[in-house]
N, C-alpha and C positions, 0 to 999 in steps of 0.2 A: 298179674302185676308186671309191667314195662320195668328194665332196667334202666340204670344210665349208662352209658360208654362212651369210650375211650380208646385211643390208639393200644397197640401191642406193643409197636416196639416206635424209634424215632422214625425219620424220615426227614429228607433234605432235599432243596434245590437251588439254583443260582440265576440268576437274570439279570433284567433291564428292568426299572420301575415303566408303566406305560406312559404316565406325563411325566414325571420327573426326570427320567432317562437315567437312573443312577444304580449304577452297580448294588446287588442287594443279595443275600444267601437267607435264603429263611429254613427252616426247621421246622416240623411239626412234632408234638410232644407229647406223649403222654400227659394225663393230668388226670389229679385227687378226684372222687366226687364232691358236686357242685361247685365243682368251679366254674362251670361255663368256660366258652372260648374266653382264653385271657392274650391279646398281643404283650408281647414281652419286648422291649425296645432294647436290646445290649447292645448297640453302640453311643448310646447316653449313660452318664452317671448314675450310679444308683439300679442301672437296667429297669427304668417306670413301667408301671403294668396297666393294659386300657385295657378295661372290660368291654368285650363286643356287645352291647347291649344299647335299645335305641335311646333311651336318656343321653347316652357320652355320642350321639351324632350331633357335630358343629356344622359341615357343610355340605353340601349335597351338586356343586357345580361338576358337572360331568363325571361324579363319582362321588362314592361316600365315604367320609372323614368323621373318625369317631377321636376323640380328643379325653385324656385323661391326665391327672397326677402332671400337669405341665407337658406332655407329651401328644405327638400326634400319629397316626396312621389313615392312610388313606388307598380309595380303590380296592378295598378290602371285598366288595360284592362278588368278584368271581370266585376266591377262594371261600367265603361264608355261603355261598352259593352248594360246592362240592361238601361242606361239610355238612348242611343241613339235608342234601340229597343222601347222604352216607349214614342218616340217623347219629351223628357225633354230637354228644352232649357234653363231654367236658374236653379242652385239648388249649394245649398254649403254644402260641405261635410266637416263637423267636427269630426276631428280624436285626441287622446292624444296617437298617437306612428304615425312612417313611413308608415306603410302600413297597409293596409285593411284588414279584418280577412277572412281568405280563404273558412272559410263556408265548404261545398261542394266540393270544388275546383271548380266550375262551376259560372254561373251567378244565376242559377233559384231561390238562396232566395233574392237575390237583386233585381230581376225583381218582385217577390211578396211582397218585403218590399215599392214597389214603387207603386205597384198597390195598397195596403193595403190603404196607406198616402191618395191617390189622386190625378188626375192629374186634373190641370183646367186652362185654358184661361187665359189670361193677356191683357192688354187694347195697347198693342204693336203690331206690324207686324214683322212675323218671320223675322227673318233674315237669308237669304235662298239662297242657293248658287248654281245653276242653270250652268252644265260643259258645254259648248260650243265645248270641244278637248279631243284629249285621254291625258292619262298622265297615263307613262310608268316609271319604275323604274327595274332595272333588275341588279344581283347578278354579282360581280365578276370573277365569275366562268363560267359566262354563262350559267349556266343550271335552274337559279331560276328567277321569274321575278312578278311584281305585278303591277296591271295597273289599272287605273278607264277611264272607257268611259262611255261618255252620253246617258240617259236611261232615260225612262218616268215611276220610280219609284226604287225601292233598290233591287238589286240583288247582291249576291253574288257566284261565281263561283269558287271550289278550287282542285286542288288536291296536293295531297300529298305521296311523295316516301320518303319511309324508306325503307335500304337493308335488317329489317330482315324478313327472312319468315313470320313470324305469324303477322305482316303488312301490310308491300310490297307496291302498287299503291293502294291510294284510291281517292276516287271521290265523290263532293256532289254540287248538284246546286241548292237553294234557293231562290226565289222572298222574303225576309222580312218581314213580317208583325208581326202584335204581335203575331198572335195567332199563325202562323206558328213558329215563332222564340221563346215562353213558350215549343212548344211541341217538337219540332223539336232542337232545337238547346242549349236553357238555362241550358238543365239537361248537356249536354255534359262533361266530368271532363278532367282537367290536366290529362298527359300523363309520367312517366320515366320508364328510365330502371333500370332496380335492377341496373346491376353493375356499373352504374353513380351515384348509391346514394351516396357515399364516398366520390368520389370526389366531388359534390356539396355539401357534407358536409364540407371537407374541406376549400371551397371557400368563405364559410357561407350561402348556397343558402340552400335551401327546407326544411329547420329546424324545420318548421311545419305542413310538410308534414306527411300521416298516410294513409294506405290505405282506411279510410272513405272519405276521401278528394282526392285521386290522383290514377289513374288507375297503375298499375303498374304490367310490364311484363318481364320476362328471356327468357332463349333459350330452357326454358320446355312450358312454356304457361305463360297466365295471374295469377296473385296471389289473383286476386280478378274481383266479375263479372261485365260483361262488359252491360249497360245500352242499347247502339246501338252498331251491328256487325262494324260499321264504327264509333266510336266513336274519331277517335282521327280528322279524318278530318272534324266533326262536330265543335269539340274543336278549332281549326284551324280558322273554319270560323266566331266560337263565339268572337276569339282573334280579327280577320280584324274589325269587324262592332266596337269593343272599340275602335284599334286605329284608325280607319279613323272617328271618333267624335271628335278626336282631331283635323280635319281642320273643323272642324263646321259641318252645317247640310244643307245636298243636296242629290239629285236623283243621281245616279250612279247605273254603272253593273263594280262591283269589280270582275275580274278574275283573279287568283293568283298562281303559280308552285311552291311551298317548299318554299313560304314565312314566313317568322318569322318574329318579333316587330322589327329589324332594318330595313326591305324592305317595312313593313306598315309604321313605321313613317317616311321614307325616303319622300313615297309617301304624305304621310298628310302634311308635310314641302311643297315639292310642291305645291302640292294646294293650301293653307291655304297663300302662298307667294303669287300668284296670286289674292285672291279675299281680 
């Protein structure tokens, strides 16, 4: 019988939100059995509690926003990302802003703020969700599509097309584990292109972005070097494992064509309605 767990002790850090640009200190916390990841908002009234789970996902534009109790959080997928790689089933994230500080742009300080804490057993049984069917989700367009089929452990399979040259198709297939997923996939960073900065700045999106935090390339080359020759469909596959923690925790072989956060919580809504 699988336990549930949970941090050992707390754990803290301080940043820049990545679109919002706004000063933010988060916490990670121990927490009861079944509670699930709960964000905890203390710099609002009341300190409102969003359950990370995919029912409370509102938006999915360039990151995912899970909305609860009158309150929001967003770009939560890189930290849901290290928590789901970390086997953490219960833990509350206290935040005094919207979103999470970009760090990195990647998962790998959250996955080591998590190892740092501790992970330990709880006197509960996982609560573990066990796919019987495939479950399919595919893009408007028909050329994009994400699906989770039944598997005897966590795989992720992705590729990704971009039209520009220095791109193009990339490809990465993954079995999950921690140590694969530290080495392999946590350093991976957010991905733009120069000349979308503007306009996401207009929209108020990537406001804290900086090239220490976010890979970024034109139609000369990259502006800054790249960690892996395939870094962006590492990135990709770091985003799926966040949001498919949003329908809980189970065995799957995720395989996905130019998926983004509305085609992953499309699918996490699915599932997460059935079990």
């Amino acid at each position: 019988m699988l336990k549930q767990r949970t941090l050992q002790n707390k754990v803290s850090c301080t940043g820049v939100g990545l679109h919002s640009g706004k000063k933010v200190r988060l916490e990670l916390r121990p927490a009861d059995v079944d509670s699930g990841i709960i964000f905890l908002r203390t710099d609002l009234p009341d300190q409102p509690r969003i359950h990370a789970t995919a029912d409370n996902v509102t938006a999915t534009i360039r990151a995912t926003t899970l909305a609860e109790n009158g309150a929001k959080v967003f770009t939560i997928e890189h930290l849901m990302s290290a928590l789901n790689a970390c086997g953490v089933d219960n833990c509350t994230v206290a935040m005094d802003a919207e979103e999470p500080p970009v760090l990195q742009g990647n998962s790998i300080d959250f996955f080591r703020m998590i190892k740092s804490a501790g992970v330990v057993e709880q006197n509960a049984e996982r609560k573990f969700t066990r796919l019987e069917k495939i479950y399919r989700v595919d893009a408007d367009d028909g050329k994009r599509f994400v699906m989770a089929l039944p598997y005897d452990g966590f795989r992720v399979s992705f590729v990704s097309v971009n039209p520009h040259p220095l791109i193009g198709i990339q490809y990465a297939d993954f079995e999950i584990t921690e140590e694969i997923y530290e080495r392999e996939i946590a350093p991976a960073r957010t991905i733009a292109y120069e000349k979308e900065i503007a306009a996401l700045h207009e929209m108020g999106l990537g406001l804290g972005g900086t090239l220490e935090n976010v890979i970024v390339y034109n139609d000369e080359g990259w502006l800054n070097e790249l960690i892996y020759p395939d870094e962006l469909v590492r990135h990709k596959i770091l985003d799926v494992i966040g949001d498919m923690r949003l329908a809980g925790i189970f065995n799957c072989h995720i395989v996905a064509a130019a998926s983004g956060h509305a085609l992953n919580t499309q699918l996490a809504k699915k599932i997460y309605a059935d079990f």
